[in-house]
N, C-alpha and C positions, 0 to 999 in steps of 0.2 A: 504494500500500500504506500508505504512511506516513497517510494523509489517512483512513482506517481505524483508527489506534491500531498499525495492525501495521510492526516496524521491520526482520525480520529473515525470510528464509525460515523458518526452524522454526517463526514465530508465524501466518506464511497457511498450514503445512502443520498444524500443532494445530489452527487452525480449520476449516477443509477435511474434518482427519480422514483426512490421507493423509502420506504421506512428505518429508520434506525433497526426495529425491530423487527422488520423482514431480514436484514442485512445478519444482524446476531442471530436469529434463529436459522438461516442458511447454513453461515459459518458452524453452528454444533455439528453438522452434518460430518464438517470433516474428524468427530471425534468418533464415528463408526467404525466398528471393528474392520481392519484392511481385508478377512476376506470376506466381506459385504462388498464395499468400497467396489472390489476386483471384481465381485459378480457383476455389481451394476456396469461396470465400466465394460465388461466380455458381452453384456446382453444386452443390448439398447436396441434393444425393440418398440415400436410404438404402445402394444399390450403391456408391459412393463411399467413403462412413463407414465402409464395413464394408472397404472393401480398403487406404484409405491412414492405417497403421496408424500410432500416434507412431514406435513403432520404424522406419516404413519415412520416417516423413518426416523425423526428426533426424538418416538420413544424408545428407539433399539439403543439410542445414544446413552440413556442412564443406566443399562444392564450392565451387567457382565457380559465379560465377550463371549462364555461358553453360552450361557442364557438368551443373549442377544442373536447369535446364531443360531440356536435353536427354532425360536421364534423366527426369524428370517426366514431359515426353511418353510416352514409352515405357512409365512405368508408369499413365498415362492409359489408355492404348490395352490393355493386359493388365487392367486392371480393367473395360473394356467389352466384350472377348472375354469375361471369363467372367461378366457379369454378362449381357450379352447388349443392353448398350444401344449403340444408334443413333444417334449425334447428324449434324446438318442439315451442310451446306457443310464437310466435314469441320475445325471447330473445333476 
């Protein structure tokens, strides 16, 4: 941020054009466990985007990462019920 000019949230959420408070509840996002992080990042599919919502992923952020994963899977697998995707060697 700083390497920007910009020194505070209020000054990436002025430029942005959104909230202080969108901007820090985004940012928790990068406290998810890396192999979350890494699924989203391997699967960017539109079905995906559209079901794992910030609200649903900033409560994975206060788990534990075994707990947090777990829960992940689970809501993996309810985004492919009703999206209706398939994936190979049950990944």
């Amino acid at each position: 941020m700083e390497s920007r000019g910009l020194k505070s949230l209020a000054a990436l959420a002025r430029l942005l054009k959104v909230s202080a408070k969108r901007v820090s509840r985004h940012l928790q996002l990068l406290g998810l466990p890396e192999p979350i992080k890494r699924f989203l990042a391997e699967h960017r599919t539109p079905e995906y985007f559209r079901y794992f919502s910030e609200r649903k992923l900033r409560g994975l952020v206060r788990q534990d990462v075994r707990s947090a994963w777990r829960r992940f899977q689970a809501m993996v697998r309810e985004a492919e019920q009703e999206a209706g995707i398939w994936r190979k060697n049950g990944q």
